[in-house]
C-alpha positions in Angstrom: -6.5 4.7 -17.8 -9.4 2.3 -17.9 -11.8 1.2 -15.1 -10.3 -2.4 -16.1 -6.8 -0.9 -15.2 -7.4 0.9 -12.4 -9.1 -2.1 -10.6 -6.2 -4.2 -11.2 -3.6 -1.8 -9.8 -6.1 -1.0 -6.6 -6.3 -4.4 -6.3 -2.6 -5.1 -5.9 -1.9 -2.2 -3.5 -4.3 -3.5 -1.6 -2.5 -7.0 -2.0 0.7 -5.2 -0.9 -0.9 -3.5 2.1 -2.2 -6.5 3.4 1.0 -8.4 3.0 3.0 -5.5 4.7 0.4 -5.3 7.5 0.2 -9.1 8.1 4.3 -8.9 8.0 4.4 -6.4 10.5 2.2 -8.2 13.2 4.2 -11.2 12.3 7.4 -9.1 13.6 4.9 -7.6 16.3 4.4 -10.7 18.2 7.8 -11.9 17.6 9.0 -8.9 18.9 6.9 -9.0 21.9 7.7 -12.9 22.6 11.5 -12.2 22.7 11.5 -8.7 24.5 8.0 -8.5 26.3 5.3 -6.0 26.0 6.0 -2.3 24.5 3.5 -0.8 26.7 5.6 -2.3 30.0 8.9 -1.9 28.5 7.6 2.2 28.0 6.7 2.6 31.5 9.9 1.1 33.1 12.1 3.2 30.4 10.2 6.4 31.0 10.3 5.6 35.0 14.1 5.2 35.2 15.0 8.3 33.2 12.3 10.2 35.1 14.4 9.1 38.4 18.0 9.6 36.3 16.4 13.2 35.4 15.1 14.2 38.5 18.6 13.3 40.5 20.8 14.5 37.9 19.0 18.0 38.1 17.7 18.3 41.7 14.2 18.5 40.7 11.3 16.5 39.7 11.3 15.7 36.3 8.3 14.1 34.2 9.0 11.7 30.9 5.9 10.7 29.1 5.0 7.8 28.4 5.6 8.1 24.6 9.6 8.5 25.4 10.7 5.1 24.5 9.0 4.6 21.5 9.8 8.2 19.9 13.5 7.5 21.1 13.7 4.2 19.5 12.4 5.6 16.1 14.9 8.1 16.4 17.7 5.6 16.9 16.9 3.7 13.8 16.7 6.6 11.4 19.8 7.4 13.2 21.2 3.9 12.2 19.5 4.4 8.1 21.4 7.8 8.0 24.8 6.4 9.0 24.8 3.0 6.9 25.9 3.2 3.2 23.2 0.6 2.3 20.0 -0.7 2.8 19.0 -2.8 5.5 15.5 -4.3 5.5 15.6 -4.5 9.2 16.1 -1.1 10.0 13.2 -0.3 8.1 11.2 -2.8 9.5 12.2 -1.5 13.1 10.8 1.8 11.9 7.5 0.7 11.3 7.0 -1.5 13.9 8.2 1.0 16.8 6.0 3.4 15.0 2.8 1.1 15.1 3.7 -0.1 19.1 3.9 4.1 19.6 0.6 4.1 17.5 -1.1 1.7 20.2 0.4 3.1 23.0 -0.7 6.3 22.4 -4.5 5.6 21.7 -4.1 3.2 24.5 -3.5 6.0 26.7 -5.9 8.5 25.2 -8.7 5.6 25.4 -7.8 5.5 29.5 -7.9 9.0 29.8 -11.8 9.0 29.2 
């Protein structure tokens, strides 16, 4: 392959990595102007089945913070494995739940310091 070449295809991943990372803040914000904030969403989900928890088993119980998020990435492969065909959204879901569980998680690390 020449250098010529090899520019060209670098240069159009990085075309398609910018697209799909412009895309998914697009969805992002969306997301977060229908729905509210992940980070608030996490701590109310992750504070009701800390209380659900704790009743249902007569002890305290602690939920991290990262609950919601992995649970809702494992809902939507959940959703891929059961449909017979593709569905962009489901995918999309994916990534985004993954990159609001990416921020959350450095988020809390970063406030741990």
């Amino acid at each position: 392959m020449s250098l010529l070449t090899f520019a060209k295809i670098n240069k159009e991943i990085m075309s398609d990595n910018v697209k799909f990372i412009s895309e998914l803040e697009r969805l992002l914000n969306e997301k977060q102007s229908d729905y509210g904030h992940f980070d608030n969403t996490s701590f109310v989900m992750a504070g009701i089945m800390e209380k659900y928890l704790s009743v249902y088993n007569n002890k305290d119980i602690k939920v991290p913070l990262k609950f919601f998020g992995i649970f809702m990435v494992f809902l939507k492969l959940w959703r891929v494995m059961q449909s017979d065909s593709y569905k962009k959204d489901s995918f999309d879901d994916i990534n985004g739940y993954a990159e609001l569980l990416r921020r959350l998680v450095i988020n809390d690390e970063n406030n741990k310091r």
